[in-house]
VOPAGU-2260 file (C-alpha; in pm, 1 decimal, decimal comma):
REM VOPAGU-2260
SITE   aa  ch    i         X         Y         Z
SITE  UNK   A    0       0,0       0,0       0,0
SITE  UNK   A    1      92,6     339,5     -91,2
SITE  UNK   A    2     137,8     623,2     147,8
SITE  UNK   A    3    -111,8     952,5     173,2
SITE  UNK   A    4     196,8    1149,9     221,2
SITE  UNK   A    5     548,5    1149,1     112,0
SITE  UNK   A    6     920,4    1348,0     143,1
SITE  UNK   A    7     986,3    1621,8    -110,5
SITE  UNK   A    8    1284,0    1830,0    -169,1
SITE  UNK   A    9    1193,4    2212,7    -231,5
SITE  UNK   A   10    1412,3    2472,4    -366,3
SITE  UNK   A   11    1419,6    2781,2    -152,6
SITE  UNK   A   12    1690,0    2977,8    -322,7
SITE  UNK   A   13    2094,5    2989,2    -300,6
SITE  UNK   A   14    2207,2    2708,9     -10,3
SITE  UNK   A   15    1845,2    2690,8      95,3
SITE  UNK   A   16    1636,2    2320,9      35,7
SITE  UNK   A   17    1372,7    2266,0     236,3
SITE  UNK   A   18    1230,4    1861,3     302,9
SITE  UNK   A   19     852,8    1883,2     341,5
SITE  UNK   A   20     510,4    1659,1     343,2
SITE  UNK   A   21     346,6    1661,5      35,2
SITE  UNK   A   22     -11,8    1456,1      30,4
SITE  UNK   A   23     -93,4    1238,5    -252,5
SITE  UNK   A   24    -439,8    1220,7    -437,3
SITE  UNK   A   25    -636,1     925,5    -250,0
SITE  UNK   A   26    -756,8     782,2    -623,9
SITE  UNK   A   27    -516,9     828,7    -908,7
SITE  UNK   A   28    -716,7     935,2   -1196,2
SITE  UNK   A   29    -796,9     714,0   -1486,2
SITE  UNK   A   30    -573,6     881,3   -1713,4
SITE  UNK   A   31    -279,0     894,0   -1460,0
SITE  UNK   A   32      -6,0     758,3   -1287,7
SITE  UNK   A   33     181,0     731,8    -955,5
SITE  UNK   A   34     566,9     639,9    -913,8
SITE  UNK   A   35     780,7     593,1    -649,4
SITE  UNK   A   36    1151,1     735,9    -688,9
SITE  UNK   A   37    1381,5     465,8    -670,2
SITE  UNK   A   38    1678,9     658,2    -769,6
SITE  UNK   A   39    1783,0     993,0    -896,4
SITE  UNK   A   40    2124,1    1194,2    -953,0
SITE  UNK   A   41    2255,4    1543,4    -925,6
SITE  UNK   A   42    2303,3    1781,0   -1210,8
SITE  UNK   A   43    2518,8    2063,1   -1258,9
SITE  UNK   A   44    2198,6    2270,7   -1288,6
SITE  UNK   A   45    2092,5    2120,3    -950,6
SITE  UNK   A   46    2438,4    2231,6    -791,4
SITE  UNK   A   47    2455,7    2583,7    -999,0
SITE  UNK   A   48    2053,7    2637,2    -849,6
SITE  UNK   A   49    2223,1    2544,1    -480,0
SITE  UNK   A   50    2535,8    2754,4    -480,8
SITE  UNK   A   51    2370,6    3026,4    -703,6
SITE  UNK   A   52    2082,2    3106,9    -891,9
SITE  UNK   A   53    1776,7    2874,2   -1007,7
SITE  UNK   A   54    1625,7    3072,3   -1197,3
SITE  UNK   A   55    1907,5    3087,8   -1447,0
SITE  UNK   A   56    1907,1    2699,0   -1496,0
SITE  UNK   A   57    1507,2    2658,8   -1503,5
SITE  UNK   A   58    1443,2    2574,6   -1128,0
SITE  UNK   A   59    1255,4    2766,9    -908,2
SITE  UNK   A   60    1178,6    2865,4    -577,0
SITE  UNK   A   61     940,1    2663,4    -413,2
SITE  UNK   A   62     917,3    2382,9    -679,4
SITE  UNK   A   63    1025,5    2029,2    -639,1
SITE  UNK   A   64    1311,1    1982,2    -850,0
SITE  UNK   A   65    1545,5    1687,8   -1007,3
SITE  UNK   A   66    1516,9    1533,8   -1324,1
SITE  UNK   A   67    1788,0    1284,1   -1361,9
SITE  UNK   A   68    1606,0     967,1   -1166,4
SITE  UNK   A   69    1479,0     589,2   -1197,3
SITE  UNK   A   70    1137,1     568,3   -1113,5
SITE  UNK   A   71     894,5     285,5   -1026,9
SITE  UNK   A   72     541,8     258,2   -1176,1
SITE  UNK   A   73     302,4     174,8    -835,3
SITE  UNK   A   74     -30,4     296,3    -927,4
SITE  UNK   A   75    -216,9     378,7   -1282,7
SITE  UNK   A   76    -538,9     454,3   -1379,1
SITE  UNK   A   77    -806,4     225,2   -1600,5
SITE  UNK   A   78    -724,8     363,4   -1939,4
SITE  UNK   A   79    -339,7     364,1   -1931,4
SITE  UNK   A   80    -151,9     138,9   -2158,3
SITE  UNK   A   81     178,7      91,6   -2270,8
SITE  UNK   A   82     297,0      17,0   -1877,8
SITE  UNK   A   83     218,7    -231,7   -1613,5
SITE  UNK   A   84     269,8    -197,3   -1224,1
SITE  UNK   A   85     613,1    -239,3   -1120,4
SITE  UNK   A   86     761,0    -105,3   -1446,8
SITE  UNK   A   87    1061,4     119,7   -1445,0
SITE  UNK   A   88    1011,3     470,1   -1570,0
SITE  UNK   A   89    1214,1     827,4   -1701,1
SITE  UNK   A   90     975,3    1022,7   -1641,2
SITE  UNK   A   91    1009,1    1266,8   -1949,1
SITE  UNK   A   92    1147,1    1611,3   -1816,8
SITE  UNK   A   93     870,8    1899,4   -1950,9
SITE  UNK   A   94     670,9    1646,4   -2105,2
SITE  UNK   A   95     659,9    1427,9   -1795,2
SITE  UNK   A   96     327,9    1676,3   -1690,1
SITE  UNK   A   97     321,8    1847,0   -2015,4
SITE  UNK   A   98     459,5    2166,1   -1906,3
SITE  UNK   A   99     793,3    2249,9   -2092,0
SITE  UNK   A  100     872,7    2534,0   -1774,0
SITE  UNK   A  101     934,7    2200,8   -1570,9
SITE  UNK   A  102    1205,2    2067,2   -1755,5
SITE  UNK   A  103    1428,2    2078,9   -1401,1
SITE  UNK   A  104    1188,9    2049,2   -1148,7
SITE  UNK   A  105    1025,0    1703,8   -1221,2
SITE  UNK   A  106    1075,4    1602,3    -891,9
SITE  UNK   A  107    1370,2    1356,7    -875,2
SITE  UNK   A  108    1389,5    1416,5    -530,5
SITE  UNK   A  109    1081,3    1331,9    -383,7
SITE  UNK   A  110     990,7     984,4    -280,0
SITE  UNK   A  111     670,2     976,6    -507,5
SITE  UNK   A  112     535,7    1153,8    -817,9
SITE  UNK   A  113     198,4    1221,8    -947,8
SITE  UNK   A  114     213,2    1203,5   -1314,3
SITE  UNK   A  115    -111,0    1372,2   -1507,5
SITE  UNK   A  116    -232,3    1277,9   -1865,0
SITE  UNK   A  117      -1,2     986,4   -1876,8
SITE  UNK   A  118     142,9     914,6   -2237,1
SITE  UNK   A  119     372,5     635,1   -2335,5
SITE  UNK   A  120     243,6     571,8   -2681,8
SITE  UNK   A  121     -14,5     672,3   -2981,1
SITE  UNK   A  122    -158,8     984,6   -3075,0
SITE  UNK   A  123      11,6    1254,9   -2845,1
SITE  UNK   A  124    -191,0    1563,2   -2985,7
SITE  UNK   A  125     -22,7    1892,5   -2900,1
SITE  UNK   A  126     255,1    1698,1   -2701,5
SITE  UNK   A  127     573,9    1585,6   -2921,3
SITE  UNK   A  128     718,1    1354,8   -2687,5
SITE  UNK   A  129     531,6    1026,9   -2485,0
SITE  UNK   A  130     538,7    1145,2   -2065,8
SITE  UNK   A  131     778,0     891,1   -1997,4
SITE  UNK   A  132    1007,8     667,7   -2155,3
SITE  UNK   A  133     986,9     256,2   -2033,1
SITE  UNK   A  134    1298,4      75,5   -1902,6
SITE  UNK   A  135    1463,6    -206,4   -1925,6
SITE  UNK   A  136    1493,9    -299,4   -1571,8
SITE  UNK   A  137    1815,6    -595,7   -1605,8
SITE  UNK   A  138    2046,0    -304,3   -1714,4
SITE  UNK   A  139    2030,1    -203,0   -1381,6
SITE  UNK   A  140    1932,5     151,5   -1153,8
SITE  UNK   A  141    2267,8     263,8   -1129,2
SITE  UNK   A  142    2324,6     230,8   -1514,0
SITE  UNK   A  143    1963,5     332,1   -1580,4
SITE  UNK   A  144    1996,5     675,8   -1388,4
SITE  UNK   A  145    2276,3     781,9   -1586,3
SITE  UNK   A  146    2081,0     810,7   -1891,3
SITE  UNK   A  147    1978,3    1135,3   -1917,1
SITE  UNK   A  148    2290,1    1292,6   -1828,4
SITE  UNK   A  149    2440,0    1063,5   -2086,0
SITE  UNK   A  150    2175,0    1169,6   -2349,2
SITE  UNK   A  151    2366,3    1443,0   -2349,5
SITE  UNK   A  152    2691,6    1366,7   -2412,0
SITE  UNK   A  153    2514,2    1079,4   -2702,7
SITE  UNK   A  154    2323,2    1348,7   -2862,1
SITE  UNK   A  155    2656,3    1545,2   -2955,9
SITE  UNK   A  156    2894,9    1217,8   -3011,8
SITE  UNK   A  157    2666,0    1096,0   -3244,0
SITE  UNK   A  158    2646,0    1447,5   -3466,3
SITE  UNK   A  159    2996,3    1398,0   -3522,1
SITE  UNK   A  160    2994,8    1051,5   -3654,9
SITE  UNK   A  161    3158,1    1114,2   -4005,1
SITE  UNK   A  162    3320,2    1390,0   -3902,0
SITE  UNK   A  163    3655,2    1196,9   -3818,6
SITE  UNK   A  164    3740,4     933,5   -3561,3
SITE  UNK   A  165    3962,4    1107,0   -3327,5
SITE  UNK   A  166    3892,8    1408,3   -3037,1
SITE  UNK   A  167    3960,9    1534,6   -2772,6
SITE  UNK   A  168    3710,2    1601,7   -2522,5
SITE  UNK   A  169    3786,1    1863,7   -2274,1
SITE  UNK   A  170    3624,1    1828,6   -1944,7
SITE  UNK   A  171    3584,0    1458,4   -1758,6
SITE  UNK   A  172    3289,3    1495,5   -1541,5
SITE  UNK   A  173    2939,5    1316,1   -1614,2
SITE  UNK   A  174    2923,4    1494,5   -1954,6
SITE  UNK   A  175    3280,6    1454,6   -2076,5
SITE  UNK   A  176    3292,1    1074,5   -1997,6
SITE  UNK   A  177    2934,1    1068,2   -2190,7
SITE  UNK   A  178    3036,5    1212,5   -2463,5
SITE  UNK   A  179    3394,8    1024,6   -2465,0
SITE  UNK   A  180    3207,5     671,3   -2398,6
SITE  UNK   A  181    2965,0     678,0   -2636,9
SITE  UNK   A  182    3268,5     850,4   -2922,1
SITE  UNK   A  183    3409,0     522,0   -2835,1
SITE  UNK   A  184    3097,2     347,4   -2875,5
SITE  UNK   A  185    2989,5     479,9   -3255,5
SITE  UNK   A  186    3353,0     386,8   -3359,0
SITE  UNK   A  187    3605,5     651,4   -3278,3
SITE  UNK   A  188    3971,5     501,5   -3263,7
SITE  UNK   A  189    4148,9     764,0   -3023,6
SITE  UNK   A  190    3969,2     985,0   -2749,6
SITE  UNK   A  191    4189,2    1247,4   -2486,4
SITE  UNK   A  192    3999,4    1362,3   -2188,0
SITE  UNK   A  193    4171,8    1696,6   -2071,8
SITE  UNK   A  194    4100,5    1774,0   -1744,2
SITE  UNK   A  195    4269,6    1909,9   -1345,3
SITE  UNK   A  196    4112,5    1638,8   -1145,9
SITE  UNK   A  197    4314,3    1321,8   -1098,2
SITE  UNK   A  198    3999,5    1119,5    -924,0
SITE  UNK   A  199    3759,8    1184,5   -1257,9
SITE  UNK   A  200    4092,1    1153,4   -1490,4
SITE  UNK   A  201    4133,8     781,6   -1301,0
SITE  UNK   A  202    3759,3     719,9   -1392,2
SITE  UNK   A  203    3830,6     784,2   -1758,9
SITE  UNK   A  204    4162,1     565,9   -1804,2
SITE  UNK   A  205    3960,9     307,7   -1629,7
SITE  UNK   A  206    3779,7     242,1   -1884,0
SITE  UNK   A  207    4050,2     261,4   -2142,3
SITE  UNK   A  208    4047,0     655,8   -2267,5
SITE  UNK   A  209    4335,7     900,6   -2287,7
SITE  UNK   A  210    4403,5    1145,0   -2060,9
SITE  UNK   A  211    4609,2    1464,4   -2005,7
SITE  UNK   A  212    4632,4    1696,6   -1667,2
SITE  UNK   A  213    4759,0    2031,3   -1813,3
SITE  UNK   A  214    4827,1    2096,4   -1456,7
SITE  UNK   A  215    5098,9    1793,8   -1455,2
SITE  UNK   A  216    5167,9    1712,1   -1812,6
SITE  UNK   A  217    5313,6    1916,3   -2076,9
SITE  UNK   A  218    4982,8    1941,4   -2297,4
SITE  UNK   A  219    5070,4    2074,6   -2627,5
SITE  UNK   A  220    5376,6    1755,3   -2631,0
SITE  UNK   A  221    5120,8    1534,2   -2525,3
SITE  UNK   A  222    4866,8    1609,8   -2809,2
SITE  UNK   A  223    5088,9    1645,0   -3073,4
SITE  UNK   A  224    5252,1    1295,8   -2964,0
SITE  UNK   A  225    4920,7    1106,8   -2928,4
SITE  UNK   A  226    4721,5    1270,7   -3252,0
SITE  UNK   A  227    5023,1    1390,4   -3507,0
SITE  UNK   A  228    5082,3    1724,6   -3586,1
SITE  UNK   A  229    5043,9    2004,4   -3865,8
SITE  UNK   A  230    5105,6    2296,0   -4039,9
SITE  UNK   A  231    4788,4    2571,5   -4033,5
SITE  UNK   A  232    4673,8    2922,0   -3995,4
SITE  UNK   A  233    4843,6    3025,6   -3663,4
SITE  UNK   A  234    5116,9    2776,5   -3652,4
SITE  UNK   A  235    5195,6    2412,7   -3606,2
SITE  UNK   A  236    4865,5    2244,0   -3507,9
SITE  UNK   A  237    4728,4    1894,0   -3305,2
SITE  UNK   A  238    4596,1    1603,5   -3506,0
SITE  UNK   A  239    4258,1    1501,4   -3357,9
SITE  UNK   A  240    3957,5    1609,7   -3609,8
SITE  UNK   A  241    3681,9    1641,6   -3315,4
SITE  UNK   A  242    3695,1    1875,8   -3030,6
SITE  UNK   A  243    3438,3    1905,0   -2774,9
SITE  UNK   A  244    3406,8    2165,1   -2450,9
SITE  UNK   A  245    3176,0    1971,3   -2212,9
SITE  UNK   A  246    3313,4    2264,9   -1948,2
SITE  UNK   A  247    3144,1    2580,8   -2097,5
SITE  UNK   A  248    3418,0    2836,2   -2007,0
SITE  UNK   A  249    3665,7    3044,6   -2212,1
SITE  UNK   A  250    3960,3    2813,1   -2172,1
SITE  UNK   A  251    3787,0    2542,5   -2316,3
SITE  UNK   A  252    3802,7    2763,7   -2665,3
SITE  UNK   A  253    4172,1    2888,3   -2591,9
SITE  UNK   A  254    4249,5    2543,0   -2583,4
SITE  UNK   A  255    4065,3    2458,2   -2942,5
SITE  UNK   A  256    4194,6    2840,0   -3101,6
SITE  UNK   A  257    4562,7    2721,4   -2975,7
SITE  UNK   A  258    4566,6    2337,3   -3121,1
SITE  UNK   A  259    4257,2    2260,2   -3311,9
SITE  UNK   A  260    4368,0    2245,5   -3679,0
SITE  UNK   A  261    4290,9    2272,0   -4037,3
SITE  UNK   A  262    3919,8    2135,0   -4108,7
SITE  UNK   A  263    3831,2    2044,0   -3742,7
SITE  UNK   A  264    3527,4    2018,2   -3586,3
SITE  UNK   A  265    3464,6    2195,9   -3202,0
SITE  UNK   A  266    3139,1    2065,4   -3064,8
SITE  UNK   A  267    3005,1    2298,1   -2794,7
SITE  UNK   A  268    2834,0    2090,2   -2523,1
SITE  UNK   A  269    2932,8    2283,9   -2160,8
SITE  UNK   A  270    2692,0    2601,7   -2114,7
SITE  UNK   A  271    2852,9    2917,4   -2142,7
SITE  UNK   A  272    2716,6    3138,4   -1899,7
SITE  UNK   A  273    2946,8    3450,3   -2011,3
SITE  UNK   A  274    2986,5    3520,1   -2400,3
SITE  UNK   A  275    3279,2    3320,6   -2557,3
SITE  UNK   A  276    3567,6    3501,5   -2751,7
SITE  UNK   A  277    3666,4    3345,1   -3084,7
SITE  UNK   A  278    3924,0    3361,4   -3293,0
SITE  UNK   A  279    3735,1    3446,3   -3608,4
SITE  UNK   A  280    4067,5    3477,6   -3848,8
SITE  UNK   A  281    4178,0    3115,4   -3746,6
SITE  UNK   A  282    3863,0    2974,4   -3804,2
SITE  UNK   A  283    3790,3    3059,5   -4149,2
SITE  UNK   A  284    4133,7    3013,0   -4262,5
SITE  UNK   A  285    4142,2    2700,8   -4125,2
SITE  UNK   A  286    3777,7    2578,1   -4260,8
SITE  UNK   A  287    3640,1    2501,1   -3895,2
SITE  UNK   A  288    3345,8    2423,2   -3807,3
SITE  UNK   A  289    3205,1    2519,4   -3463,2
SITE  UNK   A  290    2849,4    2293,7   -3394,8
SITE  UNK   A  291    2637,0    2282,2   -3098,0
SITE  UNK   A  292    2543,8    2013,2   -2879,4
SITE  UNK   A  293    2364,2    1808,3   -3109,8
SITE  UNK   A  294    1983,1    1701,9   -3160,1
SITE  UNK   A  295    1732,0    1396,4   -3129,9
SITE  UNK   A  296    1511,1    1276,9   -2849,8
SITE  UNK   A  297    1564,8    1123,0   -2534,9
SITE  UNK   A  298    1401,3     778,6   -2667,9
SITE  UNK   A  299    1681,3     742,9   -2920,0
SITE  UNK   A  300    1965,3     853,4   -2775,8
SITE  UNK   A  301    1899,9     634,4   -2464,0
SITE  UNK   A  302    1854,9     309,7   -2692,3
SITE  UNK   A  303    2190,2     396,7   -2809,6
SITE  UNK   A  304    2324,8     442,6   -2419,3
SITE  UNK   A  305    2153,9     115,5   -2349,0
SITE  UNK   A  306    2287,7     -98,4   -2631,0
SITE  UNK   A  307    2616,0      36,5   -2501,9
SITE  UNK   A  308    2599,9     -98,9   -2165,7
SITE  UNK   A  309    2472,4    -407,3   -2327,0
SITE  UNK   A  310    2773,7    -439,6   -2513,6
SITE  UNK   A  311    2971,5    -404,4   -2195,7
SITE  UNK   A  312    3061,3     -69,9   -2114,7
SITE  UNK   A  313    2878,2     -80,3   -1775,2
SITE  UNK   A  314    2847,2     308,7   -1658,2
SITE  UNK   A  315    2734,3     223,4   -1292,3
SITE  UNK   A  316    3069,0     291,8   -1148,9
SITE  UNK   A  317    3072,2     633,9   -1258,2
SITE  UNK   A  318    2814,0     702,3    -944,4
SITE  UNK   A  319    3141,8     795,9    -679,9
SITE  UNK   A  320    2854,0     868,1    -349,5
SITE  UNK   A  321    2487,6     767,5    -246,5
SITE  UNK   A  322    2260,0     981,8     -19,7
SITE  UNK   A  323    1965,5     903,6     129,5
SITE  UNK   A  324    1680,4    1252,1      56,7
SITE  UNK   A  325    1727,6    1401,5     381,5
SITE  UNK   A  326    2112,3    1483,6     348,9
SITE  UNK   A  327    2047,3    1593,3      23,8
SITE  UNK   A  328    2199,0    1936,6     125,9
SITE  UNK   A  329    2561,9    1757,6     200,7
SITE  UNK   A  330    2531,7    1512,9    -126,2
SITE  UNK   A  331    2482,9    1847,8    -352,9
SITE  UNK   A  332    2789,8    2054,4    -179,1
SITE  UNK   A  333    2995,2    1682,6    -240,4
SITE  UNK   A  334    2848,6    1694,4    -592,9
SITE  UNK   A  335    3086,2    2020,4    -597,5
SITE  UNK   A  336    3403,5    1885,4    -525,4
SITE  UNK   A  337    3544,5    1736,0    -843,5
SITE  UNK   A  338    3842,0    1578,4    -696,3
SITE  UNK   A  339    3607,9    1320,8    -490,7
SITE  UNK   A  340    3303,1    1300,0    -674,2
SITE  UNK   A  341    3186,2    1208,9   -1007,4
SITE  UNK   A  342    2835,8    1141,2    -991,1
SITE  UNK   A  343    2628,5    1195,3    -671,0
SITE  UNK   A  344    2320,5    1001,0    -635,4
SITE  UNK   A  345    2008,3    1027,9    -380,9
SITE  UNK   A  346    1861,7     651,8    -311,6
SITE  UNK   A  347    1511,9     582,1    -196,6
SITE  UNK   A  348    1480,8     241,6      46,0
């Protein structure tokens, strides 16, 4: 039997989350559902709202928030289909109560969800994606919670299949092993993670990818020695064909204006929350091509994450701590220290 009431995280502003009681329907409608949160990870956004402001990464005061999580199907009305009781969902972001201003506040941290309109398949009118997306429960929560952060990183690997099979991806947390994973996955050869923290840099040679600490290594030596060099506009030039900032800060593009070469590709994946400086000149003489993040739903790119994993890249280990929801507080300040944590998790018993 389900609970009347249940745990919810609220957002309250900068260093301010408030646990309260939140009452359930007593009937869940015929055209809804009810879930119980098994599992659910931090974002950056999440940390960003914490230490800053929420309103610049879509979550706001007084909501419920979290929208990376595992949840389990306990309750659904007559006229649902698609789903059975028991049934792992994602419950889709915005389209999860058909309200694209909700995109991070689903609700990832609250022990139960109340999901309206439920829509896994058929006709979806004005709505362009289904509510949530189904599971396949023997790849495992741990795995399965890591697909929407990975979506991300999918989404822009996959937009540069064709586009050469080396790169460097700058930045190792969640997104830069994402992106560098599933590079590896759609057939890239060679893939350098640049990055200052040791404990995520250990993570990525784990599981066989390059590395260099510019803070330790000589980087320019290490590039040219791992990917070739050559001549170009500005000088000689590093090898790889794909770059990708999964930071979102003006290094990240010093980095690609100082060694990205003739007829390379830099993929912008990391949110830049200050205007980026380029250096026009070198990219048209050099024929570069700057993207962003790449496109495609959630359904497709996590059937690509999941055939991954099936194929034996298990991502699990990439969660570094588990919380339970009322020391949610202390798992989003660890979430901020890169040189412990990778990916922070809240579990539900």
């Amino acid at each position: 039997m389900r609970p009347n009431t249940y745990k919810a995280a609220i957002y309250k502003g900068t260093k301010n989350i408030e646990i309260i009681e939140k009452t359930l329907p007593e009937v869940c409608g015929d055209h809804d559902v009810i879930v119980k949160n098994r599992i659910a990870t931090i974002c950056g956004a999440d940390y960003n709202a914490y230490r800053g402001s929420g309103d610049a990464v879509q979550i706001w005061k007084d909501h419920e928030f979290g929208h990376e999580m595992v949840s389990e199907v306990i309750e659904m009305g007559k006229n649902v289909t698609g789903i059975e009781i028991g049934d792992w969902i994602f419950p889709n972001l915005g389209y999860a109560y058909h309200d694209r201003s909700r995109m991070a506040t689903v609700g990832g941290f609250s022990e139960y969800l109340y999901l309206p309109d439920f829509r896994l398949e058929g006709d979806f009118g004005g709505f362009d994606q289904p509510s949530a997306i189904k599971l396949d429960k023997s790849l495992g929560l741990k795995n399965l919670c890591l697909l929407e952060p990975f979506a991300v990183g999918c989404k822009a690997a996959k937009s540069l299949v064709g586009r050469g099979t080396t790169a460097v991806v700058i930045g190792s947390g969640i997104i830069g092993m994402s992106t560098a994973l599933t590079l590896k996955h759609f057939g890239f050869e060679k893939i350098m993670l640049i990055d200052f923290s040791e404990f995520r840099l250990e993570n990525a040679r784990s599981y066989g990818l390059l590395t260099c600490n510019p803070q330790k290594e000589n980087l320019q030596e290490k590039l040219f020695r791992t990917f070739g060099s050559a001549r170009a506009y500005g000088g000689e030039k590093c090898g790889a064909q794909c770059w990708v900032d999964c930071i979102g800060i003006q290094p990240c593009v010093d980095y690609y204006t100082q060694y990205g070469g003739y007829g390379t590709t830099f993929c912008i994946v990391g949110v830049h929350h200050k205007p980026a400086q380029f250096d026009a000149a070198s990219i048209c003489y050099n024929q570069q091509w700057i993207k962003g993040c790449g496109v495609g739903t959630y359904k497709d790119a996590f059937d690509d994450i999941c055939e991954m994993v099936r194929q034996g890249t298990d991502i699990s280990g990439l969660i570094s701590q588990e919380f339970p929801l009322e020391k949610i507080e202390e798992a989003l300040v660890t979430h901020g220290n890169f040189e412990i944590a990778q990916k922070v998790a809240i579990v539900y018993p």
